[in-house]
C-alpha positions, 0 to 999 in steps of 0.5 A: 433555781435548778432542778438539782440545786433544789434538790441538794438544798433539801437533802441538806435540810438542817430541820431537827426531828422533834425539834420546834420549827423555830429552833430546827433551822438557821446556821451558826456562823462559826458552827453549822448544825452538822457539827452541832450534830457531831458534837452531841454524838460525841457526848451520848454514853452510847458512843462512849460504850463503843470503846469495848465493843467488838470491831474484829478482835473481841476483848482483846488484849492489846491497846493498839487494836482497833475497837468500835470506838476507834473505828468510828472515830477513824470513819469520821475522819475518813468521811469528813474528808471524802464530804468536803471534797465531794461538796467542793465539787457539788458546791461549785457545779450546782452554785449551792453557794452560800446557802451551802458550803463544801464543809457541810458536805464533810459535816454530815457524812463526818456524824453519820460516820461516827454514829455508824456503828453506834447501835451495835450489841456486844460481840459485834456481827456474832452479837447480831446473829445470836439475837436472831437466832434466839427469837428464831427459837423462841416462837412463843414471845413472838405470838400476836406480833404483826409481821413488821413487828415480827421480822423486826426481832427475826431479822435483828439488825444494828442499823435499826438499833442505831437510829432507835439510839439516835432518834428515841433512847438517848433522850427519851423524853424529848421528842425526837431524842437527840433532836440530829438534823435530818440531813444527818439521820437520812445520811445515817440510815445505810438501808432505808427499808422495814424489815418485812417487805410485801415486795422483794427490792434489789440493790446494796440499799435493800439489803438489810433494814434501817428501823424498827417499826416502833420508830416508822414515823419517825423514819418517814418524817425524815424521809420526807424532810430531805426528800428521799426517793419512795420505792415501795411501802417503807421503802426509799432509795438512799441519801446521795451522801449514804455511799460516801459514808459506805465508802469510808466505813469500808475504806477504814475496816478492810485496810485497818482490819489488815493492819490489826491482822498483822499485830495479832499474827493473822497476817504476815507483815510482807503479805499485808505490805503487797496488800497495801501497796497495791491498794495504794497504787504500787511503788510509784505512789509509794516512792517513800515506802524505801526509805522506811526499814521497821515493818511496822512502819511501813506498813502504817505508810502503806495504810496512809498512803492506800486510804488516800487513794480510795478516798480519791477514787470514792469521790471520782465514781460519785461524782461521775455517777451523780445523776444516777445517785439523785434519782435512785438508779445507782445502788451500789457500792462506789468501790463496785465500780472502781478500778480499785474493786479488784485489789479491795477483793483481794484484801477482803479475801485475806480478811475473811479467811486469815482474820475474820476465822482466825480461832481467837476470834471464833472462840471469843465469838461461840462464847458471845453466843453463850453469852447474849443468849443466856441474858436474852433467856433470864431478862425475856422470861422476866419481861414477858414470861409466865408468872414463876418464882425464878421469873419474878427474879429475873423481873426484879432484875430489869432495870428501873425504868422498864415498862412492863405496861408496853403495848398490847403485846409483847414487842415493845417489852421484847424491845426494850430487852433487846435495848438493853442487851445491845446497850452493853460492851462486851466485858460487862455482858460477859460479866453480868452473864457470869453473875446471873448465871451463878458462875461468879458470884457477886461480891 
């Protein structure tokens, strides 16, 4: 057996964390566990929520913009595609053949796609930011933490919050929650990293954290099931198969988020169209493009025709850059180093000072701030504050299955909170917070 084909096999490791080793491998013939995998994320509530939180547009009004939901749902697609493709190639270059098949590939980037987002709180990036900035002023809660547990809730992160969903919330009391292949959790995990680092990493996969240090065993035994690459105490290089789902996570917001853009007056329909069309590899590649008279239209043509295009690049710079990628020396972006770098910048540039700055989305942004920070100010105080009269009501408040007995300090209380912030969708934080606050009152 070759040295890369050895490898692959066990990145691709079908083993199920917390699962009994007789029922964590094998293959169905007819579904393999990676979509047994998608199948179970499908059906978790916390996916369900997705349909109302932010992807850029906050509550917005109109059912044709995209939501988180929508956008996970798109990434899957996108990535299932790029997977099988890649793992064609794989396939046939390592001779993984039969142990493996191209659709695994697509199977596994397809569910840690749809999962992607899945541990986002309400208000989408605003939501994350509010979090920190909260803890950030209220040093207090935060005294005799360790500085794992410290930097976990400073530098509060998504992606830390989704394999806590994945790997513990879903079903806590089965070991290992939802029990996902570890091939999928590792694909999953965009940055492989704690959150407080001894030394500084470089590279796009150091660039945030991936878990909280209430799940660091369970990380490292996923880590060490697929065979990740150590580089520092907590610290790996990514799954091969993370850029691909990278790759189309962006591929889906940054051509999809013009689309939106354009329905909700941010963008003109011609500059989105000189956007696309350049992104899809001008007219030549669009020859369809002048047949088609209704802006709307066209503009969905130009987005088909763009995200094809960057499916087509992504897998060209993986598969080019291979060896790089088993061996941790490449850790970028694909689109980094692609020809279509230059055109994806631009349309990140029109996103970001037409889209993502537009006043209808920095004002429903300044009011998620509002928001989480003013249920972050009644549930902390009931969770771990001083004993008070206003506090044991805010106490009283706390979900049933709250353990107040969490730990010896207050990190695991404080995450419990933050689990349940982050669980809800934008219309029912807004909701509760009008509620607790006493601006509505409950009927």
């Amino acid at each position: 057996m070759t040295q890369q084909k050895e490898r692959w096999l066990k990145l691709l490791s079908p083993e199920r964390l917390g699962a009994a080793t007789e029922h964590a491998v094998g293959h169905s013939p007819d579904r393999s566990r990676f979509q047994q995998d998608y199948d179970r994320i499908v059906f978790t509530s916390a996916l369900r929520r997705l349909k109302d939180k932010t992807q850029v547009f906050p509550l917005a009004q109109s059912d044709y913009v995209r939501t988180r939901l929508t956008h996970s749902l798109e990434a899957s697609c996108v990535g299932r595609s790029l997977g099988a493709m890649v793992g064609r190639a794989i396939v046939d270059r390592h001779g993984l053949a039969p142990e493996v098949h191209p659709s695994d590939f697509g199977a596994v980037v397809a569910a840690a796609c749809l999962a992607h987002d899945i541990g986002n709180p309400p208000f989408g990036h605003a939501g994350e930011d509010a979090m920190r900035a909260w803890f950030a002023s209220h040093n207090a809660y935060l005294a005799g933490l360790d500085p794992d547990q410290r930097a976990d809730l400073l530098n509060y992160e998504g992606n830390a919050q989704g394999f806590r969903i994945l790997t513990h919330l879903q079903n806590p009391t089965n070991p290992g929650g939802l029990q996902l292949t570890c091939a999928v959790l590792a694909t999953f995990a965009k940055y492989p990293r704690r959150s407080h680092l001894d030394v500084p990493l470089d590279g796009k996969s150091a660039r945030k954290f991936g878990y909280f240090q209430a799940e660091s065993a369970l990380f490292a035994e996923v880590a060490e099931t697929v065979g990740l690459v150590p580089r520092a105490e907590g610290a790996w290089f990514r799954h091969p198969l993370t850029f691909l789902v990278e790759a189309a996570d962006d591929t889906c917001y940054l051509v999809v988020d013009i689309e939106d853009g354009v329905q909700q007056g941010c963008v003109s329909a011609e500059q989105a169209e000189a956007l696309l069309l350049d992104l899809a590899g001008g007219i030549e590649a669009a020859s369809r493009l002048k047949h088609l008279d209704d802006p709307k239209r066209r503009i969905e043509y130009l987005r088909a025709r763009a995200i094809g295009r960057l499916v087509d690049e992504a897998a060209r710079i993986f598969l080019e850059n291979e060896a790089a990628i088993l061996d941790g020396s490449f850790d970028q972006a694909l689109f980094d180093v692609s020809p279509v770098g230059a055109s994806l910048q631009k349309v990140r540039q029109v996103a970001e000072e037409q889209i993502y700055n537009a006043r209808q989305v920095m004002e429903v942004m300044a009011a998620g701030y509002e928001v989480i920070s003013g249920l972050l100010d009644g549930y902390v105080a009931g969770a771990c504050g001083p004993q008070s009269a206003r506090n044991r009501v805010w106490a009283n408040l706390l979900p049933a299955d709250f353990d107040r007995t969490a730990g010896d300090s207050n990190y695991l209380r404080l995450l419990q909170v933050a689990d349940m912030i982050a669980g809800m969708t934008d219309s029912y934080a807004v909701s509760a917070y009008r509620r607790l606050k006493g601006i509505e009152l409950p009927g």
